[in-house]
C-alpha positions as CSV (number, residue, x, y, z in Angstrom):
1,X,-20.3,-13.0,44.9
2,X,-20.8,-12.1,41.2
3,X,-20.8,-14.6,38.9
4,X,-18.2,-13.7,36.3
5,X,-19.9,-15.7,33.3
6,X,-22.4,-12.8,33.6
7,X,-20.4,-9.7,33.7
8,X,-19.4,-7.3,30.8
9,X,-17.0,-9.4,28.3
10,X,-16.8,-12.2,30.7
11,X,-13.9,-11.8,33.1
12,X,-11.8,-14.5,34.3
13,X,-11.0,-15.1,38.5
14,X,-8.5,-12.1,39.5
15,X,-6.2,-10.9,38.3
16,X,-2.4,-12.0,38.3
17,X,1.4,-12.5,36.9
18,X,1.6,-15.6,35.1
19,X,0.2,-17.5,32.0
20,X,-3.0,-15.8,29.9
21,X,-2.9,-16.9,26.5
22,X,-0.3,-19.4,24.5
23,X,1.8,-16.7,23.8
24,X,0.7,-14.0,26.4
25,X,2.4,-13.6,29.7
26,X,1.1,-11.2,32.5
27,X,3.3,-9.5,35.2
28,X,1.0,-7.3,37.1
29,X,3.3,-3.9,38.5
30,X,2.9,-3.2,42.4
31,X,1.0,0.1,41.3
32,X,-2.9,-0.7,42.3
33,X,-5.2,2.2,42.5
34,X,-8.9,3.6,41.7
35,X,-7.7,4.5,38.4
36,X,-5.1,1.5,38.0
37,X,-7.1,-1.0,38.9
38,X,-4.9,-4.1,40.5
39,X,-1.8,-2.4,38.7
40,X,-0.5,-2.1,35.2
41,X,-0.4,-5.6,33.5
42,X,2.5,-5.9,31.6
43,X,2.6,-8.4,28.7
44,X,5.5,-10.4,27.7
45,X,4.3,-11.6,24.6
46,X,6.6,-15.0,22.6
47,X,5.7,-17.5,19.9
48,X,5.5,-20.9,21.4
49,X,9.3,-22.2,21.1
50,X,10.8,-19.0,20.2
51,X,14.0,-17.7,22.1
52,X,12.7,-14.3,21.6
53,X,10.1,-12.1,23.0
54,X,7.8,-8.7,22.9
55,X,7.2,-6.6,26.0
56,X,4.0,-4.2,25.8
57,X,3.9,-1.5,28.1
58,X,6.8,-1.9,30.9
59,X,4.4,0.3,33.0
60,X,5.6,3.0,35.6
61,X,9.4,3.5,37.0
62,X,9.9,0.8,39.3
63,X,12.7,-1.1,39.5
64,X,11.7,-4.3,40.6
65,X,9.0,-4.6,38.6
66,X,11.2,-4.1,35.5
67,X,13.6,-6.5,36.9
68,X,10.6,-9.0,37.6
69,X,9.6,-8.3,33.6
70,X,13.2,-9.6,32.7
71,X,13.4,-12.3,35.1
72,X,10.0,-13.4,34.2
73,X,11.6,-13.8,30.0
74,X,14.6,-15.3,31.4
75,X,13.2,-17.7,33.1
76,X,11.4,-18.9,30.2
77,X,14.4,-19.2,28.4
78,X,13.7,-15.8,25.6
79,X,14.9,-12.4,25.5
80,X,13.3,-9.6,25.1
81,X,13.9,-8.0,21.4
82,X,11.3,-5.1,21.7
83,X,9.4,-2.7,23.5
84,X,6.0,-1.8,22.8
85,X,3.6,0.8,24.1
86,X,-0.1,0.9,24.1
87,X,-0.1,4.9,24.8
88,X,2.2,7.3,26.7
89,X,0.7,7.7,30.2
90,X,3.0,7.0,32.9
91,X,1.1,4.2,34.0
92,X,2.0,2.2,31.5
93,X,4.9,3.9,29.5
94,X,7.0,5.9,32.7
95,X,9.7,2.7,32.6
96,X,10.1,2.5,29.4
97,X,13.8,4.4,29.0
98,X,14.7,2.1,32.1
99,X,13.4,-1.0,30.6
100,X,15.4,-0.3,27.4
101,X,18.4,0.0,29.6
102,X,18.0,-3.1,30.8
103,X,17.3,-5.0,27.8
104,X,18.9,-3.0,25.0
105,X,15.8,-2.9,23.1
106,X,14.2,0.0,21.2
107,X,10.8,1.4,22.4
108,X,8.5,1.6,19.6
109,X,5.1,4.0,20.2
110,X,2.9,6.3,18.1
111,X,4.2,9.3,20.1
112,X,7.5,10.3,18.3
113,X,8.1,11.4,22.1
114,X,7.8,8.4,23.3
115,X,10.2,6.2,20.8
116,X,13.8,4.9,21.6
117,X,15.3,4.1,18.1
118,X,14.2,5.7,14.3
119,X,11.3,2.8,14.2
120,X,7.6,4.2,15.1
121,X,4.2,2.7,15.3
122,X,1.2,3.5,12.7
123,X,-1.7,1.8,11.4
124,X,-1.5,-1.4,9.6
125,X,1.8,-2.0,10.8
126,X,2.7,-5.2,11.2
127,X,5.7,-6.8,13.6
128,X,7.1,-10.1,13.9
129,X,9.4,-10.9,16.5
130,X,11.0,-14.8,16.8
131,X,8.1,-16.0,14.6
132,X,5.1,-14.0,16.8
133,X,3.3,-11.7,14.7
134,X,1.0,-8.5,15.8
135,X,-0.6,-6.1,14.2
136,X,-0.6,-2.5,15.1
137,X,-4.7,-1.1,15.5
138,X,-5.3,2.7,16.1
139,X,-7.7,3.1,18.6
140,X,-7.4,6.9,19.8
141,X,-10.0,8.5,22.0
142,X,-8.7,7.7,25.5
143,X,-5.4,9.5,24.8
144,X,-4.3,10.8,21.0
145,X,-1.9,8.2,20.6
146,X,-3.5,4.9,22.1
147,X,-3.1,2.0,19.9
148,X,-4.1,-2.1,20.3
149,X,-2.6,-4.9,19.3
150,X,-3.9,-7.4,17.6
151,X,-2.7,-10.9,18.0
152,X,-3.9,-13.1,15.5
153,X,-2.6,-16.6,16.4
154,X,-4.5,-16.4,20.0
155,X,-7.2,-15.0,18.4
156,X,-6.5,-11.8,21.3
157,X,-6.2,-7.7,21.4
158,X,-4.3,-6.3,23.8
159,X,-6.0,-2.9,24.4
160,X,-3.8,-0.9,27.4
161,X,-7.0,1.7,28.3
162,X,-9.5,1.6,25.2
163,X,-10.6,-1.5,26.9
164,X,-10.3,-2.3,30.7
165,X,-10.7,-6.1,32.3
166,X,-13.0,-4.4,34.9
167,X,-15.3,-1.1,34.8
168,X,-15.0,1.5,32.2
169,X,-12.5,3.9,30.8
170,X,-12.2,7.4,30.7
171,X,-11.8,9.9,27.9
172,X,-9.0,11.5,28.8
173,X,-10.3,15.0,27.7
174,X,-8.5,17.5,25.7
175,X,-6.0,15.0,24.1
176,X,-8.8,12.0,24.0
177,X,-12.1,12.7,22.0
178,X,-15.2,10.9,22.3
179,X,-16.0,10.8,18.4
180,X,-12.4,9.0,18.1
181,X,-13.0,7.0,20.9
182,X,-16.6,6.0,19.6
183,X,-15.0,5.0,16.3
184,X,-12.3,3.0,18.0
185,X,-14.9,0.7,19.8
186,X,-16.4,0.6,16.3
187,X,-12.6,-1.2,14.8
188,X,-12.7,-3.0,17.6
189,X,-15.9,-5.0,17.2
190,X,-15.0,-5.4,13.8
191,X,-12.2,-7.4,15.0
192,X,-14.5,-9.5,17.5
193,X,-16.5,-10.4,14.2
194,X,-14.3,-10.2,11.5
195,X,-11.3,-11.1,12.6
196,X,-12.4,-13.8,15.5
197,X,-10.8,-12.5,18.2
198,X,-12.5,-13.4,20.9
199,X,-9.9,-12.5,24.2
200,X,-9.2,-8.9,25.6
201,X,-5.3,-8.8,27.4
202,X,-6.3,-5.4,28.8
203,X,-3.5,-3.0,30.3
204,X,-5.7,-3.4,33.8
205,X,-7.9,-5.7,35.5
206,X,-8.7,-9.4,34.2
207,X,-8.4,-11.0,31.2
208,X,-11.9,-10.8,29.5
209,X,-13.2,-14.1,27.5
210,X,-15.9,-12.3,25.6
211,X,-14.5,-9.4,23.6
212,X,-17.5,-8.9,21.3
213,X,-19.5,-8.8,24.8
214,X,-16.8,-6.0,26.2
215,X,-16.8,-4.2,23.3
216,X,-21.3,-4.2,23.1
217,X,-21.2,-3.5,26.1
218,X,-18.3,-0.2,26.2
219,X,-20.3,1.3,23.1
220,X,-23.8,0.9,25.3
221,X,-22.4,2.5,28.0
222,X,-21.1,5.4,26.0
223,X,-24.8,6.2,24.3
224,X,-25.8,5.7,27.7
225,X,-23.6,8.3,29.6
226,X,-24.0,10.0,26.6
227,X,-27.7,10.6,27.1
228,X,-27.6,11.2,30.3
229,X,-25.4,14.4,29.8
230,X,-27.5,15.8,26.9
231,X,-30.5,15.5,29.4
232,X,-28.5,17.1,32.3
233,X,-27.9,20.4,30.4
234,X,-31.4,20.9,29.2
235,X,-32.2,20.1,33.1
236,X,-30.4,23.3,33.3
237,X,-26.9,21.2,34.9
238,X,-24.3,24.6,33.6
239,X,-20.7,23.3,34.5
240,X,-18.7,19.8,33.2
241,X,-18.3,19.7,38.0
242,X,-22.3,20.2,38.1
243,X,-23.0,17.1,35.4
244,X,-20.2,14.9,37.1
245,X,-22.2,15.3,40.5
246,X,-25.8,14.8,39.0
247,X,-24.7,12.3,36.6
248,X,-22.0,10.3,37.9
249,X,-23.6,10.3,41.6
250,X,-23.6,6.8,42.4
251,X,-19.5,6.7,41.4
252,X,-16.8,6.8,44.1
253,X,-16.2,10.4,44.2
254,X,-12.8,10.0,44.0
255,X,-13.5,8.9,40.5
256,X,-14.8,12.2,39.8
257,X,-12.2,14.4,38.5
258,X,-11.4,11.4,36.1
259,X,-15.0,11.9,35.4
260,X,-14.9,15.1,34.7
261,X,-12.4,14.9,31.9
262,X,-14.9,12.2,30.0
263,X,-18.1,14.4,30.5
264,X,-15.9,17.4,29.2
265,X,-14.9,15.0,26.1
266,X,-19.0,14.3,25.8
267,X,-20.3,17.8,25.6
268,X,-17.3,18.7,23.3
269,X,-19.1,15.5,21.2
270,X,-23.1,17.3,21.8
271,X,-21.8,20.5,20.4
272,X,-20.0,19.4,17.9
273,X,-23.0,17.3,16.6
274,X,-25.8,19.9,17.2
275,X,-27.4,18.3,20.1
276,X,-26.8,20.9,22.8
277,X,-26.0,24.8,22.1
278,X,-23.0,26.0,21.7
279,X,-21.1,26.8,25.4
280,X,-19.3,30.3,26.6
281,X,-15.9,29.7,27.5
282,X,-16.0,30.0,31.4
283,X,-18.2,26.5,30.8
Protein backbone atom coordinates (compact mmCIF):
# COMPACT_ATOMS: atom_id res chain seq x y z
CA UNK A 1 0.00 0.00 0.00
CA UNK A 2 0.99 3.66 -0.87
CA UNK A 3 1.70 5.86 1.66
CA UNK A 4 -0.63 8.81 1.18
CA UNK A 5 1.80 11.46 2.99
CA UNK A 6 3.85 10.94 -0.27
CA UNK A 7 1.42 11.24 -2.98
CA UNK A 8 0.46 14.34 -5.21
CA UNK A 9 -1.14 17.10 -2.66
CA UNK A 10 -1.26 14.67 0.09
CA UNK A 11 -4.54 12.71 0.00
CA UNK A 12 -6.38 11.74 2.99
CA UNK A 13 -7.80 7.69 3.64
CA UNK A 14 -10.76 7.20 1.04
CA UNK A 15 -13.01 8.82 0.20
CA UNK A 16 -16.61 9.34 1.90
CA UNK A 17 -20.02 11.31 3.04
CA UNK A 18 -19.45 12.96 6.11
CA UNK A 19 -17.33 15.73 7.85
CA UNK A 20 -14.12 17.39 5.77
CA UNK A 21 -13.50 20.71 6.91
CA UNK A 22 -15.40 22.99 9.87
CA UNK A 23 -17.76 24.06 7.45
CA UNK A 24 -17.45 21.48 4.58
CA UNK A 25 -19.64 18.51 4.37
CA UNK A 26 -19.25 15.64 1.75
CA UNK A 27 -22.05 13.37 0.34
CA UNK A 28 -20.41 11.29 -2.19
CA UNK A 29 -23.34 10.34 -5.22
CA UNK A 30 -23.66 6.48 -6.13
CA UNK A 31 -22.13 7.43 -9.64
CA UNK A 32 -18.34 5.79 -9.43
CA UNK A 33 -16.56 5.43 -12.68
CA UNK A 34 -13.07 5.66 -14.62
CA UNK A 35 -13.87 9.16 -15.21
CA UNK A 36 -15.84 9.86 -11.88
CA UNK A 37 -13.67 8.49 -9.67
CA UNK A 38 -15.62 7.10 -6.37
CA UNK A 39 -18.62 9.48 -7.56
CA UNK A 40 -19.41 13.12 -7.52
CA UNK A 41 -18.69 14.70 -4.00
CA UNK A 42 -21.18 16.97 -3.25
CA UNK A 43 -20.45 19.71 -0.74
CA UNK A 44 -22.86 21.05 1.69
CA UNK A 45 -20.98 23.91 2.82
CA UNK A 46 -22.49 26.10 6.55
CA UNK A 47 -20.74 28.46 8.96
CA UNK A 48 -20.29 26.81 12.24
CA UNK A 49 -23.84 27.66 14.10
CA UNK A 50 -25.64 28.93 11.17
CA UNK A 51 -29.17 27.53 10.35
CA UNK A 52 -28.35 28.04 6.78
CA UNK A 53 -26.40 26.35 4.22
CA UNK A 54 -24.56 26.21 0.50
CA UNK A 55 -24.76 23.16 -1.71
CA UNK A 56 -22.05 22.98 -4.59
CA UNK A 57 -22.64 20.88 -7.35
CA UNK A 58 -25.90 18.46 -6.50
CA UNK A 59 -24.19 16.21 -9.11
CA UNK A 60 -26.16 13.91 -11.63
CA UNK A 61 -30.17 13.11 -11.60
CA UNK A 62 -30.62 10.80 -8.93
CA UNK A 63 -33.15 11.00 -6.66
CA UNK A 64 -31.88 9.56 -3.65
CA UNK A 65 -28.86 11.11 -3.72
CA UNK A 66 -30.60 14.50 -3.76
CA UNK A 67 -32.78 13.39 -1.08
CA UNK A 68 -29.59 12.13 0.96
CA UNK A 69 -28.15 15.94 0.13
CA UNK A 70 -31.33 17.36 2.04
CA UNK A 71 -31.41 14.92 4.65
CA UNK A 72 -27.81 15.25 5.24
CA UNK A 73 -28.70 19.60 5.93
CA UNK A 74 -31.65 18.63 7.88
CA UNK A 75 -30.14 16.56 9.95
CA UNK A 76 -27.79 19.18 10.96
CA UNK A 77 -30.36 21.35 11.74
CA UNK A 78 -29.71 24.11 8.32
CA UNK A 79 -31.44 24.59 5.24
CA UNK A 80 -30.22 24.88 2.24
CA UNK A 81 -30.41 28.67 0.81
CA UNK A 82 -28.33 28.09 -2.52
CA UNK A 83 -27.15 26.19 -5.18
CA UNK A 84 -23.87 26.38 -6.58
CA UNK A 85 -22.13 24.84 -9.53
CA UNK A 86 -18.48 24.32 -10.24
CA UNK A 87 -19.21 23.78 -14.15
CA UNK A 88 -22.10 22.38 -16.18
CA UNK A 89 -21.25 18.68 -16.95
CA UNK A 90 -23.82 16.39 -15.96
CA UNK A 91 -21.73 14.83 -13.53
CA UNK A 92 -21.93 17.36 -11.31
CA UNK A 93 -24.67 19.90 -12.55
CA UNK A 94 -27.47 17.13 -14.23
CA UNK A 95 -29.63 17.52 -10.64
CA UNK A 96 -29.52 20.70 -10.31
CA UNK A 97 -33.36 21.71 -11.68
CA UNK A 98 -34.34 18.69 -9.29
CA UNK A 99 -32.40 19.88 -6.37
CA UNK A 100 -33.97 23.35 -6.71
CA UNK A 101 -37.29 21.70 -6.63
CA UNK A 102 -36.61 20.28 -3.62
CA UNK A 103 -35.14 23.06 -1.80
CA UNK A 104 -36.56 26.12 -3.44
CA UNK A 105 -33.31 27.57 -3.97
CA UNK A 106 -31.91 29.27 -7.07
CA UNK A 107 -28.98 27.63 -9.02
CA UNK A 108 -26.27 30.13 -9.46
CA UNK A 109 -23.39 29.13 -12.39
CA UNK A 110 -21.23 30.95 -15.00
CA UNK A 111 -23.24 29.27 -17.80
CA UNK A 112 -26.37 31.62 -18.20
CA UNK A 113 -27.75 28.00 -19.30
CA UNK A 114 -27.22 26.69 -16.42
CA UNK A 115 -28.81 29.33 -13.78
CA UNK A 116 -32.21 29.07 -11.96
CA UNK A 117 -33.10 32.74 -10.90
CA UNK A 118 -31.57 36.33 -12.51
CA UNK A 119 -28.31 35.89 -10.14
CA UNK A 120 -25.03 34.50 -12.14
CA UNK A 121 -21.59 33.72 -11.13
CA UNK A 122 -18.33 35.87 -12.34
CA UNK A 123 -15.09 36.60 -11.07
CA UNK A 124 -14.47 38.33 -7.85
CA UNK A 125 -17.82 37.61 -6.70
CA UNK A 126 -18.25 37.22 -3.43
CA UNK A 127 -21.34 35.20 -1.52
CA UNK A 128 -22.31 34.94 1.98
CA UNK A 129 -24.86 32.74 3.03
CA UNK A 130 -25.88 32.53 7.18
CA UNK A 131 -22.56 34.17 7.94
CA UNK A 132 -20.23 31.65 5.48
CA UNK A 133 -18.49 33.47 2.99
CA UNK A 134 -16.89 32.19 -0.53
CA UNK A 135 -15.40 33.70 -3.16
CA UNK A 136 -16.09 32.98 -6.70
CA UNK A 137 -12.34 32.02 -8.69
CA UNK A 138 -12.41 31.54 -12.55
CA UNK A 139 -10.55 28.66 -13.43
CA UNK A 140 -11.59 27.76 -17.15
CA UNK A 141 -9.60 25.21 -19.20
CA UNK A 142 -11.35 21.95 -18.28
CA UNK A 143 -14.65 23.18 -19.55
CA UNK A 144 -15.34 27.14 -20.52
CA UNK A 145 -17.25 27.83 -17.60
CA UNK A 146 -15.45 25.93 -14.58
CA UNK A 147 -15.04 28.03 -11.63
CA UNK A 148 -13.52 27.28 -7.80
CA UNK A 149 -14.42 28.39 -4.75
CA UNK A 150 -12.50 29.73 -2.43
CA UNK A 151 -13.26 29.36 1.24
CA UNK A 152 -11.35 31.53 3.20
CA UNK A 153 -12.26 30.72 6.92
CA UNK A 154 -10.98 26.89 6.34
CA UNK A 155 -8.31 28.12 4.53
CA UNK A 156 -9.92 25.47 1.43
CA UNK A 157 -10.88 25.64 -2.59
CA UNK A 158 -13.32 23.65 -3.74
CA UNK A 159 -12.18 22.95 -7.36
CA UNK A 160 -15.16 20.44 -9.02
CA UNK A 161 -12.57 19.15 -12.13
CA UNK A 162 -9.62 21.81 -12.39
CA UNK A 163 -8.35 19.83 -9.45
CA UNK A 164 -9.07 16.04 -8.75
CA UNK A 165 -8.41 14.27 -5.11
CA UNK A 166 -6.84 11.42 -7.18
CA UNK A 167 -4.99 11.28 -10.78
CA UNK A 168 -5.28 14.05 -13.28
CA UNK A 169 -7.89 15.92 -15.25
CA UNK A 170 -8.65 16.27 -18.59
CA UNK A 171 -8.93 19.16 -20.94
CA UNK A 172 -12.12 18.75 -22.09
CA UNK A 173 -11.14 19.87 -25.80
CA UNK A 174 -12.94 22.16 -27.91
CA UNK A 175 -14.81 24.04 -25.07
CA UNK A 176 -11.63 23.56 -22.50
CA UNK A 177 -8.19 25.05 -23.59
CA UNK A 178 -4.94 24.24 -22.38
CA UNK A 179 -3.48 27.91 -22.30
CA UNK A 180 -6.68 28.72 -19.96
CA UNK A 181 -6.29 25.73 -18.08
CA UNK A 182 -2.40 26.49 -17.70
CA UNK A 183 -3.37 29.88 -16.38
CA UNK A 184 -5.95 28.54 -13.99
CA UNK A 185 -3.31 26.31 -12.19
CA UNK A 186 -1.27 29.52 -12.20
CA UNK A 187 -4.46 31.49 -9.81
CA UNK A 188 -4.60 28.58 -8.13
CA UNK A 189 -1.15 28.44 -6.65
CA UNK A 190 -1.42 31.96 -6.04
CA UNK A 191 -4.05 31.02 -3.61
CA UNK A 192 -1.85 28.11 -1.96
CA UNK A 193 0.76 31.04 -1.28
CA UNK A 194 -1.04 34.09 -1.11
CA UNK A 195 -3.93 33.34 0.21
CA UNK A 196 -2.94 30.28 2.69
CA UNK A 197 -5.11 27.90 1.58
CA UNK A 198 -3.73 24.92 2.07
CA UNK A 199 -6.94 22.12 1.55
CA UNK A 200 -8.37 20.98 -1.90
CA UNK A 201 -12.51 19.81 -1.51
CA UNK A 202 -12.21 18.45 -5.02
CA UNK A 203 -15.60 17.46 -6.98
CA UNK A 204 -13.94 13.68 -7.04
CA UNK A 205 -11.69 11.51 -5.08
CA UNK A 206 -10.17 12.56 -1.60
CA UNK A 207 -9.73 15.49 0.12
CA UNK A 208 -6.14 16.59 -0.51
CA UNK A 209 -3.98 18.26 2.56
CA UNK A 210 -1.37 19.83 0.43
CA UNK A 211 -2.82 22.16 -2.21
CA UNK A 212 0.35 23.96 -3.13
CA UNK A 213 1.81 20.16 -3.61
CA UNK A 214 -1.44 19.40 -5.93
CA UNK A 215 -1.30 22.27 -7.72
CA UNK A 216 3.06 21.79 -8.39
CA UNK A 217 2.42 18.87 -9.07
CA UNK A 218 -0.86 19.43 -11.89
CA UNK A 219 1.31 22.19 -13.68
CA UNK A 220 4.44 19.52 -13.80
CA UNK A 221 2.46 17.13 -15.31
CA UNK A 222 1.03 19.42 -17.87
CA UNK A 223 4.79 20.54 -19.23
CA UNK A 224 5.37 17.03 -18.94
CA UNK A 225 2.47 15.58 -21.15
CA UNK A 226 3.17 18.55 -22.86
CA UNK A 227 6.61 17.57 -24.02
CA UNK A 228 5.86 14.50 -24.68
CA UNK A 229 3.32 15.39 -27.49
CA UNK A 230 5.66 18.01 -29.19
CA UNK A 231 8.25 15.14 -29.38
CA UNK A 232 5.62 12.63 -30.71
CA UNK A 233 4.80 14.75 -33.86
CA UNK A 234 8.32 15.40 -34.78
CA UNK A 235 8.66 11.38 -34.29
CA UNK A 236 6.38 11.58 -37.16
CA UNK A 237 2.98 10.51 -34.59
CA UNK A 238 0.17 12.29 -37.51
CA UNK A 239 -3.33 11.91 -35.67
CA UNK A 240 -4.55 13.32 -31.86
CA UNK A 241 -5.62 8.70 -31.85
CA UNK A 242 -1.90 7.97 -32.99
CA UNK A 243 -0.24 10.41 -29.96
CA UNK A 244 -2.98 9.08 -27.36
CA UNK A 245 -1.63 5.35 -28.16
CA UNK A 246 2.25 6.33 -28.14
CA UNK A 247 1.91 8.68 -25.49
CA UNK A 248 -0.65 7.75 -23.16
CA UNK A 249 0.38 3.90 -23.48
CA UNK A 250 0.69 2.88 -20.05
CA UNK A 251 -3.09 4.56 -19.30
CA UNK A 252 -6.24 2.26 -19.04
CA UNK A 253 -7.35 2.40 -22.49
CA UNK A 254 -10.58 3.11 -21.55
CA UNK A 255 -9.18 6.43 -20.55
CA UNK A 256 -8.25 7.04 -23.94
CA UNK A 257 -10.92 8.83 -25.66
CA UNK A 258 -10.85 11.18 -22.53
CA UNK A 259 -7.29 11.39 -23.63
CA UNK A 260 -7.76 12.25 -26.67
CA UNK A 261 -9.78 15.41 -26.11
CA UNK A 262 -6.63 16.73 -23.73
CA UNK A 263 -3.90 15.87 -26.39
CA UNK A 264 -6.26 17.60 -29.01
CA UNK A 265 -6.40 20.66 -26.41
CA UNK A 266 -2.27 20.36 -26.39
CA UNK A 267 -1.52 20.48 -30.01
CA UNK A 268 -4.14 23.26 -30.41
CA UNK A 269 -1.57 24.93 -27.43
CA UNK A 270 1.91 23.78 -29.83
CA UNK A 271 0.39 25.54 -32.82
CA UNK A 272 -0.81 28.28 -31.35
CA UNK A 273 2.66 28.96 -29.71
CA UNK A 274 4.96 28.09 -32.72
CA UNK A 275 6.21 24.89 -31.40
CA UNK A 276 4.89 22.47 -33.96
CA UNK A 277 3.60 23.38 -37.70
CA UNK A 278 0.54 24.31 -38.42
CA UNK A 279 -1.99 21.04 -38.98
CA UNK A 280 -4.45 20.28 -42.25
CA UNK A 281 -7.81 19.89 -41.09
CA UNK A 282 -8.42 16.02 -41.50
CA UNK A 283 -5.60 16.09 -38.38
Amino acid sequence: MTDASVLPGRPRDGVRTGPATARAVNVLAPNASAMTLDGTNTWILSEPGSGLAVVVDPGPLDEGHLRAVVDTAERAGRRIALTLLTHGHPDHAEGAARFAELTGTRVRALDPALRLGDEGLAAGDVITVGGLELRVVPTPGHTADSLCFHLPADRAVLTGDTVLGRGTTVVAHPDGRLGDYLDSLRRLRSLTVDDGVHTVLPGHGPVLEDAQGAVEFYLAHRAHRLAQVETAVEDGYRTPSEIVAHVYADVDRSLWPAAELSVRAQLDYLEEHGLIPRRSEDI
